[in-house]
LUMMIMI-769621 format. One record per residue (C-alpha): x negated, y negated, z negated. Coordinates in steps of 0.05 Angstrom, whole numbers. Example, Ala and Ser with C-alpha at 12.3 -4.5 7.8 and 13.67 -1.06 7.14 Angstrom:
     px     py     pz
   -246     90   -156
   -273     21   -143
! end
This chain:
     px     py     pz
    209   -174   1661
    160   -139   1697
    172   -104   1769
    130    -42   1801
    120    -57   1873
    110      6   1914
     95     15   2000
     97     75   2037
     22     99   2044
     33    172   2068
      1    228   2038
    -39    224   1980
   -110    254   1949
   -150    255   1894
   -150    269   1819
    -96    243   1758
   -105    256   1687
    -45    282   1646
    -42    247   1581
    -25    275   1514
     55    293   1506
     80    226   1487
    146    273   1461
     99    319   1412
     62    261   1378
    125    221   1366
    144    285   1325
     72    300   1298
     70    226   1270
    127    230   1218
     88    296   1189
     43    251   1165
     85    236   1117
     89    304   1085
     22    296   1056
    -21    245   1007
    -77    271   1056
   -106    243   1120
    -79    262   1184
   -112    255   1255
    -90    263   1323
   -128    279   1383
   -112    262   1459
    -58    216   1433
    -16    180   1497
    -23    103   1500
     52     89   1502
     97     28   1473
    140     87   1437
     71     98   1403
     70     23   1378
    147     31   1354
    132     91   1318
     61     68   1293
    104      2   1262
    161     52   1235
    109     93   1202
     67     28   1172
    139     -4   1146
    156     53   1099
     72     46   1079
     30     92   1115
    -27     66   1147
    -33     80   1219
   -110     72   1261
   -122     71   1325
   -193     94   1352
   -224    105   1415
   -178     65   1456
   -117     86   1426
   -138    150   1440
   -147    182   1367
    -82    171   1318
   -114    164   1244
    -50    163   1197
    -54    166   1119
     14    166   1072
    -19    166   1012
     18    109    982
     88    105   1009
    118     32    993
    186     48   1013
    242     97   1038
    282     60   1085
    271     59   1155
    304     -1   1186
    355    -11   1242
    304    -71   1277
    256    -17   1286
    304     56   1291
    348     14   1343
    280     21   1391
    274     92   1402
    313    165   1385
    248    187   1358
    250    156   1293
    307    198   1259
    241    251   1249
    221    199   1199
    280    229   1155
    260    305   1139
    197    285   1122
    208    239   1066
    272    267   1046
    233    341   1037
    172    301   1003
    209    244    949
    275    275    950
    304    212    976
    314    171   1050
    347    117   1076
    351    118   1160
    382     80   1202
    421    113   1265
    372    114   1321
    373     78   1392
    337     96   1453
    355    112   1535
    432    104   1551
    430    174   1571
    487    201   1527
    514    208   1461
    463    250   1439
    490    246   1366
    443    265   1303
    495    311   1270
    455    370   1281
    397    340   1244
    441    328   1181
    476    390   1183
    410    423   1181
    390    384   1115
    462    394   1090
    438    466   1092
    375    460   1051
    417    417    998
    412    348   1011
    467    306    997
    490    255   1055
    525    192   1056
    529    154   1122
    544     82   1106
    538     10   1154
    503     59   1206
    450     84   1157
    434    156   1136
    425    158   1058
    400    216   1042
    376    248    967
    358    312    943
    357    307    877
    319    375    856
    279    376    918
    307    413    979
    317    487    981
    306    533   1031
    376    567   1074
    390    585   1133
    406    535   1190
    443    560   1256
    449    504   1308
    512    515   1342
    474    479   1406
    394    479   1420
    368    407   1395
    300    398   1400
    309    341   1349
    337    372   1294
    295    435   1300
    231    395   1294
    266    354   1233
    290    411   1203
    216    441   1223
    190    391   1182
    234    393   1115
    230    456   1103
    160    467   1101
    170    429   1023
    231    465   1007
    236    517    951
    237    583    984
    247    615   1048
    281    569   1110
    311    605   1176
    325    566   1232
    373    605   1282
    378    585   1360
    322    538   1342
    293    496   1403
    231    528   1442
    204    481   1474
    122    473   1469
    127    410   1430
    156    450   1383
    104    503   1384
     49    452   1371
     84    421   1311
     88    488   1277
      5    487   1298
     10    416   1268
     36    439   1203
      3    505   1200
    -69    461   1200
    -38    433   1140
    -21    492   1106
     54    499   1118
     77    579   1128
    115    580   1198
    130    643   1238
    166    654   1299
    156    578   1333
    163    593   1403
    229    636   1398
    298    625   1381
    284    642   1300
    230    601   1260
    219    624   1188
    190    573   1143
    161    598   1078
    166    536   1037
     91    511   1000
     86    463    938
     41    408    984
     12    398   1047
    -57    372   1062
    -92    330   1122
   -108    359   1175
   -139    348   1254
   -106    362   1312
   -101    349   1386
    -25    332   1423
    -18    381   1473
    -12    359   1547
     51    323   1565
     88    366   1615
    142    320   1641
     82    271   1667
     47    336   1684
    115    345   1730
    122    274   1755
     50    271   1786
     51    343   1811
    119    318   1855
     79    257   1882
     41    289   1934
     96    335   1947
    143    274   1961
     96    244   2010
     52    300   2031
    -30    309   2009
    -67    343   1957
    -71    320   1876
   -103    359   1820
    -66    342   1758
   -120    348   1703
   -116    382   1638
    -39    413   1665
    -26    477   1658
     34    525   1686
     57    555   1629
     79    487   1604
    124    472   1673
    137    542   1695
    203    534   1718
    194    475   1753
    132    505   1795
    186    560   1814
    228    509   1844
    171    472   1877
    148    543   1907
    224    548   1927
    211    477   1970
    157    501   2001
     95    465   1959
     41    500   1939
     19    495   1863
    -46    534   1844
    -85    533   1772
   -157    508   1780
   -218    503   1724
   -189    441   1703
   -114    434   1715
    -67    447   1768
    -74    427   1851
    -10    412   1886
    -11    407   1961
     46    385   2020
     11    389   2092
     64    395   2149
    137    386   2145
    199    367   2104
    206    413   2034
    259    451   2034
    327    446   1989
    337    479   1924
    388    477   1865
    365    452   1802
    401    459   1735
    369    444   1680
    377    480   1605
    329    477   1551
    256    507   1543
    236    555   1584
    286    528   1636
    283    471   1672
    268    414   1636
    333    350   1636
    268    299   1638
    250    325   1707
    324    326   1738
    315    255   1766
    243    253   1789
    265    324   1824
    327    282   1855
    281    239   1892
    244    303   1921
    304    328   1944
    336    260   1978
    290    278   2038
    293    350   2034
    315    396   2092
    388    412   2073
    432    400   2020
    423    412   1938
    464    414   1872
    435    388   1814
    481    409   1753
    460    366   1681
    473    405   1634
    441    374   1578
    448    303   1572
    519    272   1600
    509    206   1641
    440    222   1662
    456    205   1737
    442    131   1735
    387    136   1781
    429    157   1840
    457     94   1859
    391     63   1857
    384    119   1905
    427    102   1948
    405     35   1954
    341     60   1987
    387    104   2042
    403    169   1999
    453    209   2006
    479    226   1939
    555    249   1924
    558    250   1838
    619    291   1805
    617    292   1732
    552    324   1715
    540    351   1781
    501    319   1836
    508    343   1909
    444    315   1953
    441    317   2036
    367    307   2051
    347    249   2103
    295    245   2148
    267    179   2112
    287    135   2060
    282     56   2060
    246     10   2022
    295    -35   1972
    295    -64   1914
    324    -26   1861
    333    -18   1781
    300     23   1727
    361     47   1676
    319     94   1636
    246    125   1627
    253    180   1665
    303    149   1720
    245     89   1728
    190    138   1747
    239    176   1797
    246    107   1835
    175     97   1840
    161    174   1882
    230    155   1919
    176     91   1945
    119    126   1954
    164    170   2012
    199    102   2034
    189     62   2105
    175     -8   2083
    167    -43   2008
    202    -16   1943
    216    -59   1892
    233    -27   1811
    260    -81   1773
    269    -68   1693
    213    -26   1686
    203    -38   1618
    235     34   1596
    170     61   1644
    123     41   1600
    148     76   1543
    126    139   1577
     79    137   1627
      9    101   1604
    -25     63   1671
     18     93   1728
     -6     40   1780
    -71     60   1764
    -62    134   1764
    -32    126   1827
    -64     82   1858
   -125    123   1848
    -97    180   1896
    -85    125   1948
    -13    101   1925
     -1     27   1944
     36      8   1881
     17    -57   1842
     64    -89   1778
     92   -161   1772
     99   -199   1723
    157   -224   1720
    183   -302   1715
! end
């Protein structure tokens, strides 16, 4: 497996470009299959989740092109060869129960397997079902598959989540843009991702009001057509790079970020003491003298702060003047990156889903282990603040959602290099 090396270089300075949102294309994908018609996306992320979803989408018979480097997502489900979206590839990634509103909403039948992913939690896909349940599909789980039919085509109801899942409103998004009649989604996720799959769908004719809020009304359509469109920026890389100079001081313009997408984390970074100002062509983030200051973090869904940035936010706070509380309140067991912590001299006390951190005047180099994607990239700013040599073993989970971080960093001045491993 491959390891990220990373030495303490002090501050850093320069330019990184933020990539699409690799968590909006791996939802605009499956729309694809809503539609006979071509559908292209623009200022698509070059991620291995990508790949797995790419091979998901090209096993049930959709054709999947990549052009301009990866860069442009040409998808066509014209000919759909089969229904049944298999546990080899599910197992890979959370993502691909979106493959199961689609095709249940367009044939009237599915077959999914259960989905895999980060070890970050439960997470369990009963809201998604319940949602269908409510636009008449029949269920059946059976030897961990969904099988799922509809045998009159699905019919628009109204869904109330019971908890905000970002998931199952972008599933439930999906199906009931097919479904006879009118669809309400109640306490529906409102995060941006799901703003720019209702733009998604809307290119290709689907009748969506109210994305963006906590009600969505669907106004179901007899087809959908192809359609172009361009993944909006990915915010939680947005985040990552905009804490790299603040974790080891300098100045970074993140391009093609924007604050509406991370506004609640820029109030916390203003709390710290960094200073985060829009510019023609993203957003400049600057650290010049001095520790940051503590702050409490707890993180909730859209517009609050986002759970992806809790970790990355940890390692700001490790050598931050005072003590914080980080409360997770979305994901349980999404503190595996402390220990790794630790390791490199934090000072980290972790009750339940609450994480108490005393700042230190430096942290040490050590090496240490990636457990998820997020926790991986949290490890690698803890480095870039750390006296000595850092080395992030099992960073395989990084590359599922961050596309050339040695280069991006090393571009500000990072000394950060990846090695292959034995």
């Amino acid at each position: 497996m491959d390891s990220i090396i990373v030495t303490g270089n002090g501050p850093l300075k320069g330019q990184i470009p933020i990539a699409g949102a690799k968590n909006a294309c791996l939802t605009l994908m499956p729309a694809t299959l809503l539609s006979d018609e071509p559908l292209t996306l623009t200022n698509a992320p070059r991620l291995s989740d990508i790949k797995t979803m790419s091979a998901l989408l090209e096993s049930l018979g959709a054709e999947v092109s990549q052009l301009q480097d990866g860069q442009v997502l040409v998808m066509s489900s014209h000919a759909l060869s089969s229904h049944v979206a298999d546990y080899d590839i599910v197992r890979k990634m959370r993502a691909s129960i979106l493959v199961l509103g689609p095709m249940l909403a367009r044939d009237g039948h599915a077959v999914v397997s259960l989905p895999g992913g980060c070890a970050i939690g439960a997470r369990p896909v009963d809201l998604h079902l319940r949602a269908l349940e409510a636009m008449g599909a029949e269920l059946e789980l059976k030897e961990g598959y969904v099988h799922a039919k509809a045998r009159n085509g699905l019919k628009g109801g109204t869904v109330e989540f019971p908890l905000v899942s970002v998931g199952a409103t972008e599933n439930a998004l999906m199906a009931a843009t097919l479904a006879k009649g009118t669809t309400v989604l109640k306490n529906a996720a409102r995060e941006p991702e799901i703003v720019d799959l209702a733009d998604c769908l809307r290119r290709m004719g689907a009748q969506i009001e109210g994305d963006g809020t906590g009600t969505i009304t669907i106004q179901g359509v007899d087809r959908l057509g192809g359609a172009t469109h361009p993944v909006v920026p990915d915010r939680i890389e947005l985040g990552t790079y905009m804490l790299a100079p603040a974790i080891c001081g300098g100045e970074v313009e993140c391009l093609g970020g924007r604050i509406d997408l991370v506004g609640a984390f820029c109030e916390k970074l203003d709390a710290a003491g960094i200073d985060v100002s829009e510019t023609e062509k993203g957003i400049k983030v600057s650290r010049k003298n001095g520790r940051v200051k503590s702050v409490d973090v707890t993180t909730e869904p859209f517009p609050g702060f986002p759970t992806d940035l809790q970790a990355q936010m940890m390692a700001l706070m490790c050598t931050a003047e005072g003590t914080s509380v980080l409360e997770e309140k979305i994901f349980e067991n999404r503190f595996m990156h402390a220990p790794e912590l630790m390791r490199m001299g934090a000072n980290i006390d972790v009750h339940g889903g609450t994480a108490t951190v005393t700042g230190v005047e430096r942290l040490k180099g050590a090496p240490v282990m990636a457990t998820d994607l997020r926790a991986s990239v949290s490890l690698i700013l803890a480095g870039l603040a750390a006296e000595g040599e850092t080395i992030v073993n099992r960073v395989y989970h990084l590359d599922r959602g961050y596309e050339s971080v040695e280069e991006k960093l090393g571009n500000v001045g990072a000394r950060i290099e990846r090695v292959s491993g034995q």
